[in-house]
C-alpha positions in Angstrom: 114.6 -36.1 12.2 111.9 -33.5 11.2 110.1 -32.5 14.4 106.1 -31.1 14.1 105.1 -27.4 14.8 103.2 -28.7 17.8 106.7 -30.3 19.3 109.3 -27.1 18.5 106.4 -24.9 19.7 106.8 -26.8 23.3 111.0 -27.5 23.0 111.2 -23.6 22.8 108.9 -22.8 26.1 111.6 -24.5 28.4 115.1 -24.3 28.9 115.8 -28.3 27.8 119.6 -28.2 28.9 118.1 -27.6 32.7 117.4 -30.0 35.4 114.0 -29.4 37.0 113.0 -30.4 40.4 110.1 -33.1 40.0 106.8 -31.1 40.3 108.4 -28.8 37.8 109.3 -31.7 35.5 106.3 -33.5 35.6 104.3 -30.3 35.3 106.2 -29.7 32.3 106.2 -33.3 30.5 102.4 -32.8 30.8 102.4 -29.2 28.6 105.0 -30.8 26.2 102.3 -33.6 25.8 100.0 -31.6 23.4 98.9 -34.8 20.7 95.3 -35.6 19.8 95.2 -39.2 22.2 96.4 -39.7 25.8 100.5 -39.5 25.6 102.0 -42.2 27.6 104.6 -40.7 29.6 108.5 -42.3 30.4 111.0 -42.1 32.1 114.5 -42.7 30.5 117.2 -43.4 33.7 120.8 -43.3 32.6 123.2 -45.2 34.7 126.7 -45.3 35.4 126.2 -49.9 34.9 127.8 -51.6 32.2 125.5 -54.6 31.5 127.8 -57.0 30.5 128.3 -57.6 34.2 126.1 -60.1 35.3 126.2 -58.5 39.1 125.5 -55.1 37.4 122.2 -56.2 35.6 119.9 -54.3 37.0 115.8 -55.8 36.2 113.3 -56.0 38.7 109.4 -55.2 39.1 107.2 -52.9 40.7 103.3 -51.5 41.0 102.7 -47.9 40.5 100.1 -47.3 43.2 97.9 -45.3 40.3 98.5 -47.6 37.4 99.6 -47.2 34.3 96.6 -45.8 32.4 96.8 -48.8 30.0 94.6 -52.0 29.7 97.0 -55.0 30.0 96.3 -58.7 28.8 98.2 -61.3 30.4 98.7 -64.6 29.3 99.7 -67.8 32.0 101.0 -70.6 31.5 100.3 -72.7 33.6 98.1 -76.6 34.3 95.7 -78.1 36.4 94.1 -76.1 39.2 97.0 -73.1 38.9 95.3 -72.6 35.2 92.0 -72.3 37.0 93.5 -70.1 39.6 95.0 -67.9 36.9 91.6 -67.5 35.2 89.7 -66.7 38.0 92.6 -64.0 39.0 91.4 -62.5 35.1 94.0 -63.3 33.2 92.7 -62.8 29.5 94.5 -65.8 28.4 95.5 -69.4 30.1 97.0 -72.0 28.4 99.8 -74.8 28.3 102.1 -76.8 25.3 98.7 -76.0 23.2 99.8 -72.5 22.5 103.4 -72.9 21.2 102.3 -73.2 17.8 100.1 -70.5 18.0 102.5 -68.2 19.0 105.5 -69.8 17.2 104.0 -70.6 13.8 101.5 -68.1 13.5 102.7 -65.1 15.3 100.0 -64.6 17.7 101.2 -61.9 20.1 98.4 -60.2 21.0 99.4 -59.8 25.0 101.7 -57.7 27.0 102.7 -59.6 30.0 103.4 -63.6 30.3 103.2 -65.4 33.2 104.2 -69.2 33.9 104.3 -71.6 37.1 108.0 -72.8 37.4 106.9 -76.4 36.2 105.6 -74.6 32.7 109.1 -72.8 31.9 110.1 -75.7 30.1 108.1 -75.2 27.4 107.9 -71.4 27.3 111.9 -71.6 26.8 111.0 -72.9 23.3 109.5 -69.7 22.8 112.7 -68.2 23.9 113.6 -66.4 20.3 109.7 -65.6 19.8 109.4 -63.9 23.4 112.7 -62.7 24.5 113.4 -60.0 21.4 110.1 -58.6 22.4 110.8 -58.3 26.1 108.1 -60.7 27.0 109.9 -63.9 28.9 108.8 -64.5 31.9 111.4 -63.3 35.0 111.9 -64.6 38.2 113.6 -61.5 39.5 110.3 -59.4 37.6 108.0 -62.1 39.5 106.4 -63.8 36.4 107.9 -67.0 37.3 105.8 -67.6 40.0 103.6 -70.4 42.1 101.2 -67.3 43.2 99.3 -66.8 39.8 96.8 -65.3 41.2 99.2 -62.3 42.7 101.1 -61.9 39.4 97.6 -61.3 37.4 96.0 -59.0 40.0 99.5 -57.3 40.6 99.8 -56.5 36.8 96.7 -55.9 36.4 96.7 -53.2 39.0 99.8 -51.5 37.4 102.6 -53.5 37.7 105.7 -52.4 35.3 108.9 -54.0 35.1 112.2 -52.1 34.6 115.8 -53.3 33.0 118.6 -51.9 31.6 118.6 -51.6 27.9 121.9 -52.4 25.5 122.6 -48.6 26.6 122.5 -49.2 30.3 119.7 -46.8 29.8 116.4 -48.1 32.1 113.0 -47.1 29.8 109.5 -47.2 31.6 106.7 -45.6 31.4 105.0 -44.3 34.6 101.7 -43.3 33.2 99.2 -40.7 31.0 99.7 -37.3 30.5 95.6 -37.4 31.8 96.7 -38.6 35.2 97.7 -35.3 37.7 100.6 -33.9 38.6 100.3 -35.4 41.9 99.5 -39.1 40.6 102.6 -38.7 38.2 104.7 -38.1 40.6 104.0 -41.0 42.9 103.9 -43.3 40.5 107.7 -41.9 39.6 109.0 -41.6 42.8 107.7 -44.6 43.2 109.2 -46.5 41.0 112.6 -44.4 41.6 112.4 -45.8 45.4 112.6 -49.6 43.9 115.8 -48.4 40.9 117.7 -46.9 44.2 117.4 -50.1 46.1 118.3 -52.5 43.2 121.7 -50.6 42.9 124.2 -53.1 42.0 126.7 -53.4 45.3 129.4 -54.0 43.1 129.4 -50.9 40.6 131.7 -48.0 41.4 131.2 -44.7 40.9 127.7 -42.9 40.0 124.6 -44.9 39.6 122.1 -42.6 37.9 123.7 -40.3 35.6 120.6 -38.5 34.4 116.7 -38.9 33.9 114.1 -37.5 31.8 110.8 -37.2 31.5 108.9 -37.6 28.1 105.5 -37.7 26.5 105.1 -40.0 23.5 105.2 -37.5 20.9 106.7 -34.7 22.5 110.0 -33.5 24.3 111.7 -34.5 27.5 112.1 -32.8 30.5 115.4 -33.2 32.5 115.2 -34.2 36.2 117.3 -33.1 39.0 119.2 -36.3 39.9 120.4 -35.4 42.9 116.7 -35.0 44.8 115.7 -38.2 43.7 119.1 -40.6 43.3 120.6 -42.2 46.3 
């Protein structure tokens, strides 16, 4: 892959093979993050799981206390007075069996999160090929299966992210914009690293996170010291 001036410029003004502590990571990703727009900024988690264990899965939620930087819309599904709950909460869209067509026929996607009451997930499984590929069924264990609509809005509304393993057993999530500081980065990540330590499968053997690094959208990552931040 061709790489831009702009990116080679900032791969050559660190050592990339070294493993910084955080500040110096996240004080790095955010001079590596040199586009036009406000880079989002990830972190990629290796770990020593192997998904096709059920009991090694690892998926779960959790609000970075300074957000994500990024608008979300949420859709519910939900009926009755939890629909009215859910729009008060400010979810941008509520609806029921009314919407299956409009998202299976015509391809309306235009949302980021779904939520859906536990009586409602019978008909969202029918948009189980629709919203699954995209990451986008709702998750009891990411807490968008839920009676409490009105704490799953406000929750990802607030800067809610959810994590899981990827085919790779690699965990991709952002944890905010290069425009946030140092300091915000770095609660949000240690943050979220808190809730990947204690989701650490009790059955895996061996190390759990193998690596992490720290990226802007467009431009190179930054290694992390595991062992300060990996328990």
């Amino acid at each position: 892959m061709k790489r831009g001036k702009k990116y080679v410029e900032a791969a050559k003004s660190y050592d990339k093979s070294a493993q910084f502590e955080t500040a110096e990571a996240i004080a790095q990703v955010k001079k590596n993050a040199t586009a036009k727009f406000d880079e989002t900024i990830e972190a990629h988690i290796r770990t020593g799981c192997d998904g096709r264990h059920a009991e090694q899965q690892i998926r779960g939620a959790v609000v970075l206390p300074h957000g994500t930087g990024k608008a979300v819309k949420v859709l519910v599904f939900a009926k009755g007075a939890k629909a009215d709950e859910a729009t008060a909460a400010g979810a941008d869209f509520v609806g029921a069996d009314e919407l299956i067509p409009r998202i299976q026929n015509d391809g309306w996607l235009d949302f980021d999160v779904v939520v859906a009451t536990p009586d409602m997930m019978g008909v969202v499984g029918r948009l189980g090929r629709v919203l699954g590929p995209k990451g986008l069924m709702p998750n009891p264990k990411a807490g968008t299966v839920t009676m409490d609509v009105t704490k799953a809005v406000n929750d990802i509304k607030a800067g809610k992210i959810e994590y899981r393993l990827d085919k790779t057993n690699i965990i991709h999530v952002l944890i905010g914009k290069a425009s946030f500081t140092e300091e915000q980065l770095a609660d949000n990540f240690q943050t979220l690293m808190d809730a990947i330590n204690k989701a650490k499968p009790s059955s895996l053997k061996g190390q759990y996170i193998k690596s992490i690094s720290l990226a802007p959208t467009m431009g190179p990552g930054v290694k992390v010291n595991v062992a300060k931040v990996a328990q």
